[in-house]
N, C-alpha and C positions, 0 to 999 in steps of 0.2 A: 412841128410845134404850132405851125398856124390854123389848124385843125381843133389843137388842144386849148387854145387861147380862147376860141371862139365858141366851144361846148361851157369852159366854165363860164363866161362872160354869158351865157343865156342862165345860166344856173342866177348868177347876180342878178341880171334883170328881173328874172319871177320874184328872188325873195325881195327885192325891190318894190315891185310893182305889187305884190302882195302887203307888203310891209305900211309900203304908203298909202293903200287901203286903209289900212288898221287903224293907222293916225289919224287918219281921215275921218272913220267912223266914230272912231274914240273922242275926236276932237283934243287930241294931244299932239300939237304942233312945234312944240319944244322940240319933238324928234325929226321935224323936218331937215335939221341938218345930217343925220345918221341915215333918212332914206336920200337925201342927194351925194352923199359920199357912195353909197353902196351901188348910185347909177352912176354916178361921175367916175368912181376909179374902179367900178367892177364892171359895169356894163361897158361903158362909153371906152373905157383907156385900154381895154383889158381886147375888148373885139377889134378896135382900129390896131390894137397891134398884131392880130391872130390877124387880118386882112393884110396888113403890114407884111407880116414873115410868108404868108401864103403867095404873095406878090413877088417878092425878095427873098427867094430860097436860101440866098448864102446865106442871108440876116436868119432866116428862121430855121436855120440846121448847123448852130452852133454852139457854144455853150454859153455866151454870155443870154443868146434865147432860154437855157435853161435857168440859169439864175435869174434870169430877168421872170420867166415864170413861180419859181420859188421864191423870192422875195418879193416879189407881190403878194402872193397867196396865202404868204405866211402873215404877211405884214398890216394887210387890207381886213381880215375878220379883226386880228388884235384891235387896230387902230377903232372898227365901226364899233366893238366890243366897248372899248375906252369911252366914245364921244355918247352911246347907248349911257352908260353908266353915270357919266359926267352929267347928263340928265336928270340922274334920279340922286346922285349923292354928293356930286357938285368935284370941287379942287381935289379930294383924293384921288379921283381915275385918273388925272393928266399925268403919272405916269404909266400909264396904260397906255392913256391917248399916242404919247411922247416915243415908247416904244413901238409902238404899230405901225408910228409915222415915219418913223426914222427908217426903220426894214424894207416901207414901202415906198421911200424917197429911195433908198438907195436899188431897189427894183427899177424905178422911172429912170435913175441917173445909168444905169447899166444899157435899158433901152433905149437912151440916146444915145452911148456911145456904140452900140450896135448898128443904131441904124447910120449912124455917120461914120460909120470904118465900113458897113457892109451891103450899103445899099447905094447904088450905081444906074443912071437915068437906063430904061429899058430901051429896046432898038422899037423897029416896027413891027416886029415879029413878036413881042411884048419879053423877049428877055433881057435879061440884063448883057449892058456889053462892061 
């Protein structure tokens, strides 16, 4: 899984880093918060966890690593989709926002309880004891 965290998590960065271009160029800064989401919970959360499970194989070959991957994925485009919208049409998108955030809380709440049931300080040899 920690493989697979860390190929999507570049996929966010570019549309990231492209995206915030765009605002950049456009000089439409309202969107500044849809391209800090797309790095904060797609780049940044998404790859410390993919280094996370790759570290911590119990954590990252398990199921709650699968749900923890599915309800982010799922939950992270809705939710940037919403705050995109909430931009241009204002109070209607917040439930879009609402649902995207909700799928992708409970993605973040799954990998804490992952990493606190399945991740255990490593010896000198770097595995887990």
């Amino acid at each position: 899984m920690g493989a697979l965290f860390i190929r999507v998590a570049v996929v966010y960065v570019v549309i990231g880093v492209l995206f915030g271009m765009v605002i950049g160029i456009m000089e439409r800064f309202e969107f500044a918060d849809v391209h800090a989401h797309i790095n904060l919970l797609g780049w940044a959360t998404l790859a410390l966890a993919g280094l996370i499970y790759t570290l911590y194989p119990r954590a990252g070959s398990n199921r709650l690593a699968v749900w923890h991957f599915w309800l982010q994925n799922i939950g992270l485009p809705i939710f940037i989709i919403g705050l995109f919208l909430f931009n241009i049409i204002g109070r209607p998108a917040i439930p879009i926002i609402s649902t995207g955030a909700i799928i992708a809380i409970l993605g973040i709440i799954t990998f804490a309880i992952n990493v606190l049931t399945n991740v255990r300080p490593l010896d000198a040899r770097g595995s887990s004891v």
